[in-house]
C-alpha positions as a Markdown table, in Angstrom:
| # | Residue | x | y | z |
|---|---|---|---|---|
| 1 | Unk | -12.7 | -43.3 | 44.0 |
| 2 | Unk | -11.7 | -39.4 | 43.2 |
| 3 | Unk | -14.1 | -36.7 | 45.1 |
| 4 | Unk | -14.0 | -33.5 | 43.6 |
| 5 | Unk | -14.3 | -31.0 | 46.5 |
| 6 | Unk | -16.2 | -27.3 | 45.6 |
| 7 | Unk | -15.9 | -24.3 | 48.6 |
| 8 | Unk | -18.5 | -22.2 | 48.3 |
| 9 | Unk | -18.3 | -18.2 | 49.4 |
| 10 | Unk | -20.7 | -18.0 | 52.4 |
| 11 | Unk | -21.8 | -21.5 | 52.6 |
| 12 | Unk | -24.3 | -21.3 | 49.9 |
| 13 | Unk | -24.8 | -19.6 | 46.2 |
| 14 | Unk | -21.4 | -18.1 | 46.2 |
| 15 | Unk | -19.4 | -18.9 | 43.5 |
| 16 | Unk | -16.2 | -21.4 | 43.9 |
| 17 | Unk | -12.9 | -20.0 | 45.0 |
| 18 | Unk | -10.9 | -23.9 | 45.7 |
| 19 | Unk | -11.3 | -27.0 | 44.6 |
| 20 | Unk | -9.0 | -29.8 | 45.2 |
| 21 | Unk | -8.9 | -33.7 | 45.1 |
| 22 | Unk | -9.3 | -36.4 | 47.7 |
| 23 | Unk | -10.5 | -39.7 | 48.6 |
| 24 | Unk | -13.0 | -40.3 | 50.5 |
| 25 | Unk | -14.8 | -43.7 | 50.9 |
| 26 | Unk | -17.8 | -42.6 | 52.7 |
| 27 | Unk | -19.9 | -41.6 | 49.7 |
| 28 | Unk | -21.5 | -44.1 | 47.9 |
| 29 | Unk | -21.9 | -44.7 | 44.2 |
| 30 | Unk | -25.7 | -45.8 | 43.1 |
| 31 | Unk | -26.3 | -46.3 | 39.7 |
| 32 | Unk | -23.5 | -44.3 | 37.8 |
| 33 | Unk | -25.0 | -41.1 | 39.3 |
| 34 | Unk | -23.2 | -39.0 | 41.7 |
| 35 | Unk | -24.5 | -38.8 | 45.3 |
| 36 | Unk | -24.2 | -35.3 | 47.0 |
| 37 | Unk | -23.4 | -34.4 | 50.9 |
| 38 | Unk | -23.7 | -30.9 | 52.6 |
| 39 | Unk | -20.7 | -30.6 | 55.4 |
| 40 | Unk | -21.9 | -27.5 | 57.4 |
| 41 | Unk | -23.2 | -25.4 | 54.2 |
| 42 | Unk | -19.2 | -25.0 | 53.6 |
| 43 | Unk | -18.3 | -27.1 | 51.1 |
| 44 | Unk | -20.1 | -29.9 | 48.8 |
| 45 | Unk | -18.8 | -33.4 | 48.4 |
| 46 | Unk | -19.5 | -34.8 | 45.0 |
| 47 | Unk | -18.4 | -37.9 | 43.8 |
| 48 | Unk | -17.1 | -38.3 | 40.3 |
| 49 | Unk | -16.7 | -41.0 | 37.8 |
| 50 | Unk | -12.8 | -41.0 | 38.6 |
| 51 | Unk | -9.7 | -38.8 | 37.0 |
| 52 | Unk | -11.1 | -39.8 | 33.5 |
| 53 | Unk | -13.8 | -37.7 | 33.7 |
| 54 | Unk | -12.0 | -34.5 | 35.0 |
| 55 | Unk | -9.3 | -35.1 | 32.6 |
| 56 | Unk | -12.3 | -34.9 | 29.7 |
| 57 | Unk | -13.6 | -31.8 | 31.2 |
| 58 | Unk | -10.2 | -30.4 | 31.7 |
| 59 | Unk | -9.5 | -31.1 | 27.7 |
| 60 | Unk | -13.0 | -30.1 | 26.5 |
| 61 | Unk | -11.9 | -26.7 | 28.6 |
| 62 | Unk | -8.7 | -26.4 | 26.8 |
| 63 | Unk | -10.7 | -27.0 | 23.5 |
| 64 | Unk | -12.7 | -24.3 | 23.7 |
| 65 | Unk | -10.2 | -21.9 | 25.1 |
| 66 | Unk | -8.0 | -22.8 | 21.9 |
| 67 | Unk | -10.7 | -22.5 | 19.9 |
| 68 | Unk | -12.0 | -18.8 | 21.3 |
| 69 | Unk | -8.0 | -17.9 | 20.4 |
| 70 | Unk | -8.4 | -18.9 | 17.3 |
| 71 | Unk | -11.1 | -17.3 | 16.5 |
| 72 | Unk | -10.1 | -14.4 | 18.3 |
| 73 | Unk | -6.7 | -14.6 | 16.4 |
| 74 | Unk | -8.6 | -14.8 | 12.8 |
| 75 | Unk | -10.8 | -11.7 | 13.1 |
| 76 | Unk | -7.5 | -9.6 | 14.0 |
| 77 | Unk | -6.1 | -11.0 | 11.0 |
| 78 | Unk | -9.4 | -10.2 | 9.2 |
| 79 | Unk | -9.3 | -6.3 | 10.8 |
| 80 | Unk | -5.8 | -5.9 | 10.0 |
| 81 | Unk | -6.2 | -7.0 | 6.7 |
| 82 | Unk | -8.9 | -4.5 | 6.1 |
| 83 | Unk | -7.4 | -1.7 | 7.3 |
| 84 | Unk | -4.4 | -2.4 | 5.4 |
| 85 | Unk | -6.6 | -2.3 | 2.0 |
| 86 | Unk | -8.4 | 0.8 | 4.0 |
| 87 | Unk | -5.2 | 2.7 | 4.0 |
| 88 | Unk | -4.4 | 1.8 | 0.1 |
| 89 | Unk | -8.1 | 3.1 | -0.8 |
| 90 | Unk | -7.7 | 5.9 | 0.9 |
| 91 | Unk | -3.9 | 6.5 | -0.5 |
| 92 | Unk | -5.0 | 6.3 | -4.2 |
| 93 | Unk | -8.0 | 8.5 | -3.2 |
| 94 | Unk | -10.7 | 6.0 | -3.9 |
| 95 | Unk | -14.1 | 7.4 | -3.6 |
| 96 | Unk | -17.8 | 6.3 | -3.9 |
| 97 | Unk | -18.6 | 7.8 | -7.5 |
| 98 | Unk | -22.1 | 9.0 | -8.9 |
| 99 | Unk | -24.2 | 10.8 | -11.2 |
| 100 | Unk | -22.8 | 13.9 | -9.5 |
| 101 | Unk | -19.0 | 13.2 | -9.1 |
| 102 | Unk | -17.1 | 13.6 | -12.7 |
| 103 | Unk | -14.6 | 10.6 | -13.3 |
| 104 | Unk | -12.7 | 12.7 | -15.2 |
| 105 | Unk | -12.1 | 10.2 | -17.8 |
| 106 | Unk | -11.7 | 6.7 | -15.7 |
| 107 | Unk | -14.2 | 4.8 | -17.4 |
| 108 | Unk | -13.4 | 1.0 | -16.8 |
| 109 | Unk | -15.6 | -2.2 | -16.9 |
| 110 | Unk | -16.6 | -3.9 | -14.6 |
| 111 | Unk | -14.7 | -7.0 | -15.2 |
| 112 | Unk | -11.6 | -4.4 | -16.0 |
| 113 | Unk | -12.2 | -2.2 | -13.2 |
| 114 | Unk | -11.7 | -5.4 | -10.4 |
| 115 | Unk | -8.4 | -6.5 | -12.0 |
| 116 | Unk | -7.0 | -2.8 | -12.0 |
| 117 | Unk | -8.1 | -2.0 | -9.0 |
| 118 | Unk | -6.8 | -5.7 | -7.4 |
| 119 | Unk | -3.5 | -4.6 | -9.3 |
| 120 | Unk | -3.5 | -0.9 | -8.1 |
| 121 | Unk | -3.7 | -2.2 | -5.0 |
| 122 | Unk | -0.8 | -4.9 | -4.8 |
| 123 | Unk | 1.1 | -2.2 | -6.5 |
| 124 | Unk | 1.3 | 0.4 | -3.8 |
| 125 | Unk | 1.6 | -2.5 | -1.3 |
| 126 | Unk | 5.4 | -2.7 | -2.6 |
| 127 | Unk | 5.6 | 0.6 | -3.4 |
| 128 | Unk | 5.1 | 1.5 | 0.2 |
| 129 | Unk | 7.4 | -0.9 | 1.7 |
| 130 | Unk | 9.9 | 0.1 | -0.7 |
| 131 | Unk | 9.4 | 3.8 | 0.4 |
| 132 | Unk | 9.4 | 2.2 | 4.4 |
| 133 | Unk | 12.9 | 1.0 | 3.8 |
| 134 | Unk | 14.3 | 4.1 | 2.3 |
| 135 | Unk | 14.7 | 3.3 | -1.1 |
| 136 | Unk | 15.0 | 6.2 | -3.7 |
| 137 | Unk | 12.3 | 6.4 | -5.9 |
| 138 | Unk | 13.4 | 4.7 | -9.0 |
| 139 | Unk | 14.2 | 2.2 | -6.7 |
| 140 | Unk | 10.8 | 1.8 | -5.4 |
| 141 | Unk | 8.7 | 2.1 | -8.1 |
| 142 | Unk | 11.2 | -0.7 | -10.7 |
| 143 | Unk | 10.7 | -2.6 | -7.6 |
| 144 | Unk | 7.2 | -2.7 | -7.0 |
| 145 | Unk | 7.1 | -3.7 | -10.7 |
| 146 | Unk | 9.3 | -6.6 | -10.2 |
| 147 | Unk | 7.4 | -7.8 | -7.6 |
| 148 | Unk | 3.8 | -7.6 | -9.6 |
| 149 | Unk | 4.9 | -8.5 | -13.0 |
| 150 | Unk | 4.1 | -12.3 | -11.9 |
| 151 | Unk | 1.1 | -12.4 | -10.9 |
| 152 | Unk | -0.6 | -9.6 | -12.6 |
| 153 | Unk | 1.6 | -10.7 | -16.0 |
| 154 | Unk | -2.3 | -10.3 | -17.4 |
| 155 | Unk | -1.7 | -6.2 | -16.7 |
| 156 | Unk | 1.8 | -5.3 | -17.3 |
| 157 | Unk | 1.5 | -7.1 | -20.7 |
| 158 | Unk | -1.9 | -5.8 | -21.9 |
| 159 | Unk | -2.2 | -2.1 | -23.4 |
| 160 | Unk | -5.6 | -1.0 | -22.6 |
| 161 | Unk | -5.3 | -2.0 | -19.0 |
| 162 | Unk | -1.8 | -0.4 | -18.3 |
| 163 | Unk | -4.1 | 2.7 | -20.1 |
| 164 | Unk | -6.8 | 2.3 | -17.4 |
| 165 | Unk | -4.2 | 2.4 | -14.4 |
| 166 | Unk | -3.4 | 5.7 | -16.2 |
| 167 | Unk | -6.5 | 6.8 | -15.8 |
| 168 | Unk | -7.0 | 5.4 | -12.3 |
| 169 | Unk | -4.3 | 8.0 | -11.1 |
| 170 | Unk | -4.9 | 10.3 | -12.9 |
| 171 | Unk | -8.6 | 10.8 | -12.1 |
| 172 | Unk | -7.3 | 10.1 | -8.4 |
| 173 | Unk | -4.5 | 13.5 | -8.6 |
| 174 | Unk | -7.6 | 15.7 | -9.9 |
| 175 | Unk | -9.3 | 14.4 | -7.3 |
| 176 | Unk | -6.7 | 16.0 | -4.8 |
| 177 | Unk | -5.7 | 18.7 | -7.0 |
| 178 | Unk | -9.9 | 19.9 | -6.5 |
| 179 | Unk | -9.3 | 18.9 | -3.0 |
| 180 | Unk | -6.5 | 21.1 | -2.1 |
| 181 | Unk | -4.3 | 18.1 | -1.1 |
| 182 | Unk | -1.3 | 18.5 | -3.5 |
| 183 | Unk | 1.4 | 16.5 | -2.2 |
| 184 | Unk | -0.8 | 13.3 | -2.8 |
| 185 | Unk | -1.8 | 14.5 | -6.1 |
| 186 | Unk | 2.0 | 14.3 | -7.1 |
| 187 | Unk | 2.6 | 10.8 | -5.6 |
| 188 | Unk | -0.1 | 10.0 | -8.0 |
| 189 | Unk | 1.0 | 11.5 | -10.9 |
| 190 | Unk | 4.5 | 10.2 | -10.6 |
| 191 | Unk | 3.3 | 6.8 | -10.5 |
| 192 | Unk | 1.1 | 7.7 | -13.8 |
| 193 | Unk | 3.8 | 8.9 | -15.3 |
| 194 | Unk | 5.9 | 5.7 | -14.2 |
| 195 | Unk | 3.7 | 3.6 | -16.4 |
| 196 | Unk | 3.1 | 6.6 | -19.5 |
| 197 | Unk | 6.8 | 5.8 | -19.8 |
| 198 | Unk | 6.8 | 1.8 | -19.3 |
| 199 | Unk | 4.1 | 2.3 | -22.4 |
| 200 | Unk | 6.6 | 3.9 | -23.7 |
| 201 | Unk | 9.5 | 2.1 | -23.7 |
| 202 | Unk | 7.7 | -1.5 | -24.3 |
| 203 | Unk | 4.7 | -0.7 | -26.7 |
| 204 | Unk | 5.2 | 2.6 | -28.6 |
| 205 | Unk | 9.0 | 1.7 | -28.7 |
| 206 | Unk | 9.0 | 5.8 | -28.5 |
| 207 | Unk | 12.0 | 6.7 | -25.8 |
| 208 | Unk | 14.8 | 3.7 | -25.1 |
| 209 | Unk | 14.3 | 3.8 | -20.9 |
| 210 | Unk | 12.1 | 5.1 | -18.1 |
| 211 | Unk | 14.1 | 8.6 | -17.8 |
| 212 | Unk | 14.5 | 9.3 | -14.0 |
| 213 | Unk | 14.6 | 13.7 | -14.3 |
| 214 | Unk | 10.8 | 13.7 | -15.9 |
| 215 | Unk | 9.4 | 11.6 | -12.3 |
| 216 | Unk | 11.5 | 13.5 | -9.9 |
| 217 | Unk | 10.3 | 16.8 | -11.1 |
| 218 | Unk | 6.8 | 15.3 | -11.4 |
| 219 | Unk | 7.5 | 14.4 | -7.6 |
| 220 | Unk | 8.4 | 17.8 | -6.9 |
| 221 | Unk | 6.3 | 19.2 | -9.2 |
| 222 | Unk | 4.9 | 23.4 | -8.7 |
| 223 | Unk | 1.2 | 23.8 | -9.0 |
| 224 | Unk | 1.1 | 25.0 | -12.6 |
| 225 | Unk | 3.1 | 22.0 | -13.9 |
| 226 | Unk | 0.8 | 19.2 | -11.7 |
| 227 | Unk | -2.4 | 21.1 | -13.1 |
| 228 | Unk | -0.8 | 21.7 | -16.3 |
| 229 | Unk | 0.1 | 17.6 | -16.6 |
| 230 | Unk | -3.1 | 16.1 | -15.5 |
| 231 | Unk | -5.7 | 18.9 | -17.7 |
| 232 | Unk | -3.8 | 17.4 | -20.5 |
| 233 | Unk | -5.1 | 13.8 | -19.9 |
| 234 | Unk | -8.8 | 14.1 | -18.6 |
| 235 | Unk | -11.4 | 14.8 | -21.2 |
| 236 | Unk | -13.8 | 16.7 | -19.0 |
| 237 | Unk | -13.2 | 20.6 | -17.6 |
| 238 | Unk | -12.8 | 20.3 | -13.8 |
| 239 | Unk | -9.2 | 22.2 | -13.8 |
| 240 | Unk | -10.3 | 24.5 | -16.3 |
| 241 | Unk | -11.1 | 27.1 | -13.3 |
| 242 | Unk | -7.6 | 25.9 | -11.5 |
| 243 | Unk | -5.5 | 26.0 | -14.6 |
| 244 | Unk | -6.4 | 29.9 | -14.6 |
| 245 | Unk | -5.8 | 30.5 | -11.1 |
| 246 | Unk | -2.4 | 28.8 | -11.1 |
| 247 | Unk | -1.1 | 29.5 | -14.7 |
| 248 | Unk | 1.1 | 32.5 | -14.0 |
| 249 | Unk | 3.2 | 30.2 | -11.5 |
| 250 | Unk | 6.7 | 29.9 | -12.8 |
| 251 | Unk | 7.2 | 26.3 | -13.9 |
| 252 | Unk | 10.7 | 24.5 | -11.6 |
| 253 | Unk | 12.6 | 21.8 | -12.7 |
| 254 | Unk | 15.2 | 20.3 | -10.2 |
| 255 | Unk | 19.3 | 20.8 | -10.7 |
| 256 | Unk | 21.0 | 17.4 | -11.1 |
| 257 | Unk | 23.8 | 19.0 | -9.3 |
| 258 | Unk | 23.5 | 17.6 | -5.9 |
| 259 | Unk | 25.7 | 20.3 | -4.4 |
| 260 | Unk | 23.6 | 22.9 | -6.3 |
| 261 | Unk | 23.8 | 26.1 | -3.6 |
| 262 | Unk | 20.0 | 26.8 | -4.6 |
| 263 | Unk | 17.1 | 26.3 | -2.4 |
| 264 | Unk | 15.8 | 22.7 | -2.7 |
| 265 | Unk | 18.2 | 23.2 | -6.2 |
| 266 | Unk | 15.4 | 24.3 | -7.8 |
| 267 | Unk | 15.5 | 26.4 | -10.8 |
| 268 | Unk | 13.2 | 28.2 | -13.6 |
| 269 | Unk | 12.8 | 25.4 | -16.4 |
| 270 | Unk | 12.8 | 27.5 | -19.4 |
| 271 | Unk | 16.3 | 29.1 | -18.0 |
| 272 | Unk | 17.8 | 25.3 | -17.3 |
| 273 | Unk | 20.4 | 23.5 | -19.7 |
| 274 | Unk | 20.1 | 19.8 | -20.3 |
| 275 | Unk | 23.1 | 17.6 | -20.9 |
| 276 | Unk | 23.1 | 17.2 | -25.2 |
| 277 | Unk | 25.0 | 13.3 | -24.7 |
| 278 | Unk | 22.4 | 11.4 | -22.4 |
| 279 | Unk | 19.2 | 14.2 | -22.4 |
| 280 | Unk | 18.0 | 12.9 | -19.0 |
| 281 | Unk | 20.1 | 15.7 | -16.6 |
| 282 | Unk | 19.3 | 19.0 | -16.4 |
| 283 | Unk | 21.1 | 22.1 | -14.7 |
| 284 | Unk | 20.3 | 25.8 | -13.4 |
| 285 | Unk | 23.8 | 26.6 | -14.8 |
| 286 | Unk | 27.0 | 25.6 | -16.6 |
| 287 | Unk | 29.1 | 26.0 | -13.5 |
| 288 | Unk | 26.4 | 23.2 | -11.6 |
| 289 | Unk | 26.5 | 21.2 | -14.7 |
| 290 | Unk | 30.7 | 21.0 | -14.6 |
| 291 | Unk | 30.6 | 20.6 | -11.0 |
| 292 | Unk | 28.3 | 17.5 | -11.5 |
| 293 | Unk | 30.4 | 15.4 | -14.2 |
| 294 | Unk | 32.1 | 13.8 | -11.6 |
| 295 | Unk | 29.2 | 12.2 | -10.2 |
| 296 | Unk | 27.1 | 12.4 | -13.9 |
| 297 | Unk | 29.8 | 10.9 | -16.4 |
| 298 | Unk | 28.7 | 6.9 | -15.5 |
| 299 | Unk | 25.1 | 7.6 | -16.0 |
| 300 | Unk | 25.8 | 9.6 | -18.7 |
| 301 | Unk | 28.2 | 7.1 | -20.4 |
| 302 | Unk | 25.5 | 4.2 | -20.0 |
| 303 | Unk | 22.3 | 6.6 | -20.9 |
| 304 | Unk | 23.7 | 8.0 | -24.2 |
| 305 | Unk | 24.9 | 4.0 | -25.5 |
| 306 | Unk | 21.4 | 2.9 | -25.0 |
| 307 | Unk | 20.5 | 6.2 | -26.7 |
| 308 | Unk | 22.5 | 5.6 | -29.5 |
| 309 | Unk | 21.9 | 2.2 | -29.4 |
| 310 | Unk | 18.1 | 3.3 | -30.0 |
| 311 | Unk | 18.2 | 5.9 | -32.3 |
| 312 | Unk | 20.4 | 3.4 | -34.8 |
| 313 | Unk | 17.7 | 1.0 | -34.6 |
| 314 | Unk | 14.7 | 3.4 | -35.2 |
| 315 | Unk | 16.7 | 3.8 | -38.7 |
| 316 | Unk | 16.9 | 0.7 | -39.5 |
């Protein structure tokens, strides 16, 4: 018969620092139950029902310890996954809205309102990973399309809901515009813009492609042409007071050239030329704009086809 043997700290009451396994024949077994022996208040003799039981309590013991991990194991999932949709709330600028707090023109259903904001969500999920791996920004934002336009088929191909992910961003750059945080007001109107132009291109059949120039300087953009862009698209007056304060700032565009000699090549738009073949490139000058044909004449030879390609079919 197995014995499992307990030490005791002190000889009484402490808890057990050794156990082992022995057989000892001196203990008798009486009806199933196991019979206990004090040696010296040292150690406790008590008489099991053989390795089967130990094995059970060994198992049940793993059981639960396999169970605590997974448990423990599903609410870091669960955390992680909240602070994940934490950190996309709080990038598009999400905020509780009341009687007090203008909307500035996002006015969705309910039923509308969960789909865009599920889709809003997913969005910048690939958006941001496309941004973590150093894409460019064209690059990014076609790609986190690709990688929606399954699931969320029901958004890119419905009108009014492209609309309301409009509006989402846009009431979301006022929001930082009012807030003094201007560099995440741009992120947010480039991506409005980024779907203005999908509508664009696929609904209003208005402009042949998604032109790069318009999201960069958007990206980029000075204070008068951010508050200038989204004042144009809200129906309320919150950037009345801003537009005001901002609307003697000299509005930049951004040299194609990228060895333009200026700072950040950043010009005065109304001074810039644009190429006349593809319209999507701009210059501060004609001596960046010659300079740049070496690295512009592929773009510019696919950009004005689909152009002309375009126009000959708006005639038809």
């Amino acid at each position: 018969m197995d014995f499992l043997v307990v030490f005791l700290n002190g000889g009484g009451g402490g808890s057990c620092y050794n156990a082992n396994y022995c057989s000892i024949n001196s203990i008798d077994w009486t009806q199933g139950q196991g019979v206990l022996e004090q040696r010296r208040c040292t150690c406790f003799i008590v008489a099991t029902r053989g390795s089967e039981m130990v094995s059970k309590k060994r198992a049940q013991g793993k059981a639960r310890k396999a169970a605590k991990a997974a448990k423990a194991e599903a609410k870091k999932k669960e955390d992680s996954e909240q602070q994940g949709e934490a950190a996309l709330e709080a990038q598009i600028g999400r905020m509780q809205i009341n009687d007090a707090v203008c909307q500035h023109g996002d006015y969705p259903s309910k039923a509308d309102d969960r789909i865009v904001s599920e889709f809003i969500y997913a969005y910048l999920a690939e958006y941001n990973d496309g941004n973590k791996w150093g894409r460019d920004l064209a690059t990014a934002l076609g790609g986190a399309g690709k990688a929606t336009c399954g699931k969320y088929a029901a958004v890119w191909k419905n009108l009014e809901k492209l609309e309301l992910v409009i509006s989402r961003f846009v009431f979301v750059a006022t929001t930082y515009v009012l807030n003094g945080d201007i560099p995440q007001a741009c992120i947010n109107v480039t991506i409005a813009n980024y779907f203005e132009q999908f509508i664009a291109c696929n609904f209003r059949n208005s402009q042949p492609s998604i032109g790069g120039p318009k999201i960069m300087e958007l990206k980029n953009a000075d204070i008068h042409t951010l508050v200038s862009y989204l004042k144009k698209r809200i129906p309320c007056k919150c950037l009345d007071k801003k537009y005001k304060e901002v609307k003697h700032v000299k509005k930049m565009g951004e040299c194609c050239n990228p060895c333009c000699s200026l700072p950040e090549r950043r010009a005065e738009r109304s001074k810039m030329l644009y190429c006349t073949r593809c319209r999507r490139a701009f210059y501060c000058s004609r001596e960046c704009q010659k300079a740049a044909w070496p690295f512009h004449k592929t773009f510019c030879d696919k950009a004005s086809a689909i152009q002309a390609n375009f126009d000959a079919n708006k005639k038809k």
